[in-house]
RONU-668051 format. One line per field, with one value per residue (C-alpha): residue in three letters; z, y, x; residue number from 1. Coordinates in steps of 0.2 Angstrom, whole numbers. Each point is the difference from the previous one (the first is absolute). Layout:
<atoms>
kevo <- (ALA_...)
c3 <- (Z_...)
c2 <- (Y_...)
c1 <- (X_...)
drennu <- (NUM_...)
</atoms>
This chain:
<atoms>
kevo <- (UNK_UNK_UNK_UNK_UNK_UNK_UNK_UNK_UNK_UNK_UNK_UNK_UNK_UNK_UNK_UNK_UNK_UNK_UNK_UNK_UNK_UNK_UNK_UNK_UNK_UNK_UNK_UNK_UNK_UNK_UNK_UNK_UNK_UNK_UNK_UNK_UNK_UNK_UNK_UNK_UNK_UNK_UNK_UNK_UNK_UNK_UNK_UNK_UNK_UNK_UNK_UNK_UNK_UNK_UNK_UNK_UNK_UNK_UNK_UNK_UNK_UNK_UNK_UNK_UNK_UNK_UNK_UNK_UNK_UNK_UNK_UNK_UNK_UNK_UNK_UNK_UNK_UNK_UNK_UNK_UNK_UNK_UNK_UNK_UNK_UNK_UNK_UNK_UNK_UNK_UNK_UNK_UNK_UNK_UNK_UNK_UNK_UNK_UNK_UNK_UNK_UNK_UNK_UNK_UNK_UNK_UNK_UNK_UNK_UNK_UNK_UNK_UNK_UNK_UNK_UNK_UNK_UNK_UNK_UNK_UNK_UNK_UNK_UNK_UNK_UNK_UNK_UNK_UNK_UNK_UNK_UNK_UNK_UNK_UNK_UNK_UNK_UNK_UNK_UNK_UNK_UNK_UNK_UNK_UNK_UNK_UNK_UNK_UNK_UNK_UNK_UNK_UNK_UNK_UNK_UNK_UNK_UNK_UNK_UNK_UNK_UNK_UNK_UNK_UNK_UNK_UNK_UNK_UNK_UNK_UNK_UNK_UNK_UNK_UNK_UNK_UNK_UNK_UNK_UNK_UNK_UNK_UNK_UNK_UNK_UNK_UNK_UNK_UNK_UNK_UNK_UNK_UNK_UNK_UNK_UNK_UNK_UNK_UNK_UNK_UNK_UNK_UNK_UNK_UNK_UNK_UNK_UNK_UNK_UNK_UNK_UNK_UNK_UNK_UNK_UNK_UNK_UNK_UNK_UNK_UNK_UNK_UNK_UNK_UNK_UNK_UNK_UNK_UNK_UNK_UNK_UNK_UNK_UNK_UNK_UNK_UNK_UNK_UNK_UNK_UNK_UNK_UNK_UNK_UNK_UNK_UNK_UNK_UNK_UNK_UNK_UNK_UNK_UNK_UNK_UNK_UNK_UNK_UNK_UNK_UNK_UNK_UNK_UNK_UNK_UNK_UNK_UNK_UNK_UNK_UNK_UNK_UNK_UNK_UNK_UNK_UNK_UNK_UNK_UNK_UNK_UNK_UNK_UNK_UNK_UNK_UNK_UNK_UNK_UNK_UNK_UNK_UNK_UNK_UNK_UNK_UNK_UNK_UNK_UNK_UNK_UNK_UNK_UNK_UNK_UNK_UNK_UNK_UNK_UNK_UNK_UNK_UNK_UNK_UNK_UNK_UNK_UNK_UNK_UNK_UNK_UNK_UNK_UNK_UNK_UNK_UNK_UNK_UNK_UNK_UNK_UNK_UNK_UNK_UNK_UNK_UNK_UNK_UNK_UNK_UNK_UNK_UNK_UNK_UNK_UNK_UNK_UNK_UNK_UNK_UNK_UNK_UNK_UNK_UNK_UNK_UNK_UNK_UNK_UNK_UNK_UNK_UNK_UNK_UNK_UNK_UNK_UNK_UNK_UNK_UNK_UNK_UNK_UNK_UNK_UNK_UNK_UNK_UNK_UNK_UNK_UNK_UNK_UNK_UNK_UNK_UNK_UNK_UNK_UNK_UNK_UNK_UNK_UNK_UNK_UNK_UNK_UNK_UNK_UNK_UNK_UNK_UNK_UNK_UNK_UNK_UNK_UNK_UNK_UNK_UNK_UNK_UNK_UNK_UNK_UNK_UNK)
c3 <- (0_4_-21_-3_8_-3_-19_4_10_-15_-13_12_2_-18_-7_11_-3_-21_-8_-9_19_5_-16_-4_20_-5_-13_7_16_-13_-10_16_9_-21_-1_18_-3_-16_2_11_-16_-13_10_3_-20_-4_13_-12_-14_-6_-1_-19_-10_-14_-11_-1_-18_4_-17_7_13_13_10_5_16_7_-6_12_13_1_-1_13_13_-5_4_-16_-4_-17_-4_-14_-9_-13_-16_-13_-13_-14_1_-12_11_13_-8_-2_15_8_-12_6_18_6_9_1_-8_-6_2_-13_8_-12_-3_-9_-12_15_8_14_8_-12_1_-7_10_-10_5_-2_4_8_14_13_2_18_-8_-14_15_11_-16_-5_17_1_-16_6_17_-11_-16_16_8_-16_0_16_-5_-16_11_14_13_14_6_13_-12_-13_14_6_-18_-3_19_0_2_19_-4_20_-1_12_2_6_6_16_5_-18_-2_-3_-16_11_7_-20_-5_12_-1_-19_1_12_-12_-16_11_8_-14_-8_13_0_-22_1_13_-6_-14_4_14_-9_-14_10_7_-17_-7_17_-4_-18_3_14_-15_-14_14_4_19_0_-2_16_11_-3_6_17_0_-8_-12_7_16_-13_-10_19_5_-16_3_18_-2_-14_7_13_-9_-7_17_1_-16_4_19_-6_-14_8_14_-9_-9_16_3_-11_-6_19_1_-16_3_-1_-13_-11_7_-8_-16_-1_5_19_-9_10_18_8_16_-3_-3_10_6_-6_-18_3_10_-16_-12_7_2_-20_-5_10_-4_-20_0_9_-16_-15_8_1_-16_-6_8_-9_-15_1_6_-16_-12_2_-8_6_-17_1_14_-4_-13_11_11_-11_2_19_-3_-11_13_15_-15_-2_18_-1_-13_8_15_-9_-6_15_9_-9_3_14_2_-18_1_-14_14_14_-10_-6_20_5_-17_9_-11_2_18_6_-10_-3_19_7_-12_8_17_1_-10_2_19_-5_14_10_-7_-19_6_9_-14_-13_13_1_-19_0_14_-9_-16_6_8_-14_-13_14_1_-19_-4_14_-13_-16_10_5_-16_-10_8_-9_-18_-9_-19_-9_8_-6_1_12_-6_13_14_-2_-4_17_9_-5_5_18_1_-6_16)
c2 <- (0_11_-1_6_16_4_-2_12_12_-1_2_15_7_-1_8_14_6_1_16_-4_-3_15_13_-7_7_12_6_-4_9_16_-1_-3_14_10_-4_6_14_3_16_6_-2_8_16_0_1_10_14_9_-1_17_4_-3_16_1_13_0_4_3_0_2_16_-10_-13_8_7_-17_-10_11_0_-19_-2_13_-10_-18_6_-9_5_8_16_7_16_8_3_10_-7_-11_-20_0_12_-11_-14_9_4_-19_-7_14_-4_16_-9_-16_-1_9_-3_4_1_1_-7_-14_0_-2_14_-10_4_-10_1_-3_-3_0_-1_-8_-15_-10_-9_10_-10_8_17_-3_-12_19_10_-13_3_15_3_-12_11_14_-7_-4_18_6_-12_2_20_-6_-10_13_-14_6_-9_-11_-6_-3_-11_-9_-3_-8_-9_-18_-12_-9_-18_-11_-16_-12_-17_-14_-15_0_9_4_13_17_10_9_-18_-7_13_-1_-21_2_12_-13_-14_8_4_-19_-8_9_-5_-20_1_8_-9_-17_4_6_-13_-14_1_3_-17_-8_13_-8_-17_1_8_-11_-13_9_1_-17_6_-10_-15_1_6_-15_-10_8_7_-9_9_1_9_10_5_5_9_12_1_8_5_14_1_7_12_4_5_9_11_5_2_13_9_-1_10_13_1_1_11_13_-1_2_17_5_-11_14_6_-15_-6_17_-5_-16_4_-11_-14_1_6_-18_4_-11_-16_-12_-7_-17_5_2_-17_-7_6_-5_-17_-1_7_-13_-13_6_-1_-14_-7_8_-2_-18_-1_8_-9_-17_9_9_-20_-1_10_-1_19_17_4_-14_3_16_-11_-15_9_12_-7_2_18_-2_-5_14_12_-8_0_20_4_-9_8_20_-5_-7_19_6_-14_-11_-11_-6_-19_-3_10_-12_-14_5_2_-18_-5_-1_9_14_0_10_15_-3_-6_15_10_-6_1_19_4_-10_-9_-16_-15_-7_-17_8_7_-17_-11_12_-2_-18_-1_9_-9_-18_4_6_-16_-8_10_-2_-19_0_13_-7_-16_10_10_-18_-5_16_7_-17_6_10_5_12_0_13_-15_-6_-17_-3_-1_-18_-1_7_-10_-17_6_6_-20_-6_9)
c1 <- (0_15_8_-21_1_17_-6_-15_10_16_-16_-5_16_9_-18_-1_18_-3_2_-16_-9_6_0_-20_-5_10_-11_-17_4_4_-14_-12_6_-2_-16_-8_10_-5_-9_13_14_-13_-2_20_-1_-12_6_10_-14_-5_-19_-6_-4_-13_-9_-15_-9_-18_-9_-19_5_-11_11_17_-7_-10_16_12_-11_-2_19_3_-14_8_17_6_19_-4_5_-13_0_-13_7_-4_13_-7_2_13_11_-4_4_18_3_-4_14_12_-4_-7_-14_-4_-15_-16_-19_-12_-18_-13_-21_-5_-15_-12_7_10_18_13_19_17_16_17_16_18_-4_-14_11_-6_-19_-3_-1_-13_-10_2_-6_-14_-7_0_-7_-15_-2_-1_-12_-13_0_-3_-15_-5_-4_-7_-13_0_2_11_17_-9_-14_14_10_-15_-3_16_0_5_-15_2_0_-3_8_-7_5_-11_13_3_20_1_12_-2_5_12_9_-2_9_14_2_-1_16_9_-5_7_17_1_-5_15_12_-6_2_18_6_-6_6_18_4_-7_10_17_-4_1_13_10_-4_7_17_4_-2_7_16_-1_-2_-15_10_12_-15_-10_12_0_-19_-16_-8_-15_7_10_-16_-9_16_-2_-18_2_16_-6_-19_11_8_-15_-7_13_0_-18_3_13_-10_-18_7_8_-16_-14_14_0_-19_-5_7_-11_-15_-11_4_3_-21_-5_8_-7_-17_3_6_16_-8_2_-10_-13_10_-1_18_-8_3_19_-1_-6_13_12_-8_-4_17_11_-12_1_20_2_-13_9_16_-1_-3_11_12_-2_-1_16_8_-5_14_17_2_-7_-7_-12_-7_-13_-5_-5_-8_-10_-16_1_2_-16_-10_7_-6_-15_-4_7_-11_-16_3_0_-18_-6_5_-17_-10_7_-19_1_-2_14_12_-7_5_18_2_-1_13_16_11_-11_-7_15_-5_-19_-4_6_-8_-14_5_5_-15_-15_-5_2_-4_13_-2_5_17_5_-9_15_14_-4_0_17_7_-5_9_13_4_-4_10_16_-3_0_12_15_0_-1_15_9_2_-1_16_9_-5_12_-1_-13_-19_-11_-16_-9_6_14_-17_0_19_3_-13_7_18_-8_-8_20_6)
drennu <- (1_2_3_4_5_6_7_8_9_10_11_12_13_14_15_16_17_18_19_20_21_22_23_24_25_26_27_28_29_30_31_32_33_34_35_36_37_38_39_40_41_42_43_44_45_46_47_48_49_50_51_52_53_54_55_56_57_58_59_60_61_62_63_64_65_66_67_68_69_70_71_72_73_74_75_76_77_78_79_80_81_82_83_84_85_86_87_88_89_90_91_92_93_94_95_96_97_98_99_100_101_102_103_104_105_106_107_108_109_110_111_112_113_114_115_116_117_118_119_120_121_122_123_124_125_126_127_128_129_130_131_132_133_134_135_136_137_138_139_140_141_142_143_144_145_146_147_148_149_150_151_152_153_154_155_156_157_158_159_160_161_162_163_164_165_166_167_168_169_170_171_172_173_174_175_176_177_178_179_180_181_182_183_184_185_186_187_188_189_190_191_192_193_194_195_196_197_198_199_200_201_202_203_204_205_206_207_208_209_210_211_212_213_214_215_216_217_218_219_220_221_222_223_224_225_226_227_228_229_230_231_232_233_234_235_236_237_238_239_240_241_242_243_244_245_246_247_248_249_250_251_252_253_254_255_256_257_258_259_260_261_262_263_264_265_266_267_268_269_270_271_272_273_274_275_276_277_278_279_280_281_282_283_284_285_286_287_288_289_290_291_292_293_294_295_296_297_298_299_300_301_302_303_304_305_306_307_308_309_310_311_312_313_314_315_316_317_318_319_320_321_322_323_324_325_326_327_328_329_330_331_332_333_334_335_336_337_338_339_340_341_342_343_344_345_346_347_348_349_350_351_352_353_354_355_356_357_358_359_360_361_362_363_364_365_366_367_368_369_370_371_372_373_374_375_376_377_378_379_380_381_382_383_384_385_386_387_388_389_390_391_392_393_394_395_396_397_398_399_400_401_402_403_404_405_406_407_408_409_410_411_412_413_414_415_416_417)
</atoms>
C-alpha cells in the first residue's frame, strides 16, 4: 500500500511543479481578476477620451433646439453645434477631422423626425446607440405636443405592463431565487465541463508518455497497474482540487468586493443570497463524481497508445459526450422541467451536468438526487472494474492504435497475466 501512495503523491508532486500547471493558473487567475474588474480597466481607458464634437445641419429649422435640450438632460458626452454650412462643407470638414461628425435632422414624407449620422468611421457603435436615443426622446416630445398630451400622460402611456407571476407548487422558487441559481448553474456547469475536460485528458496524456518512454515498463514491475491507473486517478484529482481551490478563491475573492455592482449588471443573476449552501454541497458532489467517471476512462483509453499524438484521437468521442452533456445542459438553463432534460439526467455520462441542473434550479425529491448519485456511483465501479483490465493489459501493447480494436487485444493479455 506504501509503493500506492507514493505513486499518488509522486503523480501529485511532479504535476504540480509543471510549468504548464503553473503558467495555465497563472492565466485563469489573470483573466478572473480582468473580468470582475472589467469595468474598472474600461474607465481607466476611456479617461483620457475627449468628448465627441458634431455639427449639426438642421434642414427643417424645427429640431435643433429639442435635440440639445435632450442631450444636455441625458448628460450624454456629445458635443453638438448648429451649423449653417452646407452638407458638402460638412462633409469636408469630417474627412479633415475638424469634428467628428455631423448630424443631418430632417422630415420624412409623413412629416416625422428622420436623421443622418456620418462620420470617419462607424467603429464607435455606443455613439450612434447615444444619438439614436436621443433622437427617439426627441421624435416623441415632438409627438407628445402634436397630441397635446402632457409628459405624465405620455409616460403612463409608454409604462411597462405589470406581469404577477405566481407559482402554484409548493417551495417553488421565486423569479428572484431562479434568477440567481440560473447564474450559479451557468458558472458551475462551466467549472465541471473545463475541468473534466482538462484533468481528464492529462490522465491519458500521462498514461501515453509513460509508454511512449518506456517508464511504464519498469514501473510495472514494481507497482500493478491497476494501483498505477488509481494512483494517477487521485494523484491528479488531487491536483485538480488543488488548481480550483487556488483559482476559485481568487475569484469569490475579487467578485466579492464588486458583488454589487456585478448583480446590477446581470440583472441579480450573480446576488447569491438566496442560495442555499446545499447547492454548493452538490457541485462539488457531481463534479468529483464526473471526474472520477471521465477520468477513468480515459485512463484505459490512453493504456491504449503508445504515442501522445494518438491519444486525442482515441479519446475524442469522450470529449463528444462532456459536449453533449455541455450543450444539453445550456438548453436546459431556460427550461429545466422539460422531460427530455429529466431523462438525460439519469444517463450517466450526463447526470453530472444535467442532475445538478436540476438540483440548483428545480426542488427535485430527495430520492431523485440519491437515485443519480447511486447511478453515478454504480458506473463508476463498473467502468473502474472494467477499465483496471483494459489498463492491465493495455499498458503491454505497443505500436500504432488509433482503433478501438486493441479493447479486446488488451483484455486477453489482462486474462494472460
Amino acid at each position: 500500500m506504501n509503493k500506492f501512495w507514493i505513486m499518488v503523491a509522486h503523480t501529485y508532486l511532479s504535476k504540480i511543479k509543471t510549468k504548464s500547471f503553473i503558467i495555465t493558473t497563472f492565466i485563469t487567475v489573470l483573466l478572473l481578476l480582468g473580468l470582475s474588474n472589467i469595468s474598472t480597466i474600461i474607465e481607466a481607458f476611456n479617461k483620457g477620451d475627449e468628448v465627441k464634437t458634431f455639427a449639426v445641419l438642421d434642414e427643417s429649422n424645427e429640431y435643433y433646439e429639442k435635440f440639445e435640450t435632450n442631450i444636455t438632460a441625458r448628460g450624454i458626452p456629445i458635443h453638438i453645434k448648429k451649423s449653417t454650412l452646407s452638407e458638402a462643407e460638412l462633409d469636408e470638414q469630417v474627412q479633415e477631422e475638424k469634428v467628428d461628425g455631423m448630424i443631418i435632422l430632417s422630415s420624412d414624407p409623413h412629416q416625422q423626425l428622420t436623421a443622418t449620422v456620418k462620420t470617419l468611421l462607424m467603429t464607435d457603435s455606443q455613439v450612434y446607440t447615444q444619438i439614436e436615443q436621443i433622437l427617439q426622446q426627441t421624435k416623441q416630445d415632438i409627438g407628445r405636443e402634436q397630441l397635446g398630451l402632457n409628459s405624465n400622460e405620455l409616460n403612463q402611456l409608454f409604462t411597462p405592463v405589470e406581469l404577477h407571476k405566481v407559482a402554484l407548487e409548493d417551495n417553488a422558487k421565486t423569479e428572484e431565487e431562479l434568477n440567481q441559481a440560473r447564474g450559479l448553474v451557468y458558472v458551475l456547469l462551466f467549472v465541471i465541463y473545463f475541468s473534466v475536460i482538462m484533468y481528464a485528458s492529462m490522465i491519458a496524456t500521462e498514461v501515453a508518455t509513460e509508454k511512449s518512454s518506456r517508464v511504464m515498463e519498469i514501473l510495472i514491475s514494481s507497482v500493478s497497474p491497476v494501483k498505477q491507473m488509481f494512483a494517477k486517478l487521485i494523484g491528479i484529482g488531487l491536483l485538480s482540487i488543488t488548481q480550483m481551490l487556488v483559482i476559485l478563491g481568487v475569484g469569490y475573492a475579487s467578485i466579492s468586493a464588486k458583488i454589487d455592482e456585478l448583480n446590477a449588471m446581470t440583472g441579480g443573476a450573480l446576488g447569491f443570497s438566496a442560495i442555499p449552501t446545499s447547492t454548493f454541497v452538490y457541485a462539488g458532489i457531481y463534479l468529483i463524481l464526473g471526474y472520477f467517471l471521465f477520468a477513468t476512462l480515459a485512463a484505459f483509453l490512453g493504456s491504449l497508445v503508445s504515442r501522445i499524438e494518438d491519444v486525442q484521437q482515441l479519446i475524442s468521442p469522450m470529449i463528444f459526450l462532456i459536449v453533449a452533456a455541455f450543450m444539453i445542459a445550456m438548453f436546459g438553463l431556460s427550461n429545466p422541467a422539460a422531460p427530455f432534460i429529466t431523462i438525460s439526467s439519469y444517463i450517466p455520462f450526463f447526470t453530472p451536468m444535467i442532475m445538478f441542473l436540476r438540483v440548483g434550479m428545480l426542488n427535485i425529491p430527495a430520492w431523485e438526487i440519491g437515485l443519480s448519485i447511486t447511478v453515478l456511483l454504480v458506473s463508476i465501479i463498473l467502468l473502474a472494474i472494467f477499465g483496471a483490465r483494459v489498463y492491465k493489459g493495455g499498458v503491454l501493447i505497443y505500436g500504432k492504435s488509433s482503433s478501438f480494436k486493441d479493447l479486446k487485444r488488451a483484455l486477453m493479455l489482462s486474462k494472460d497475466k
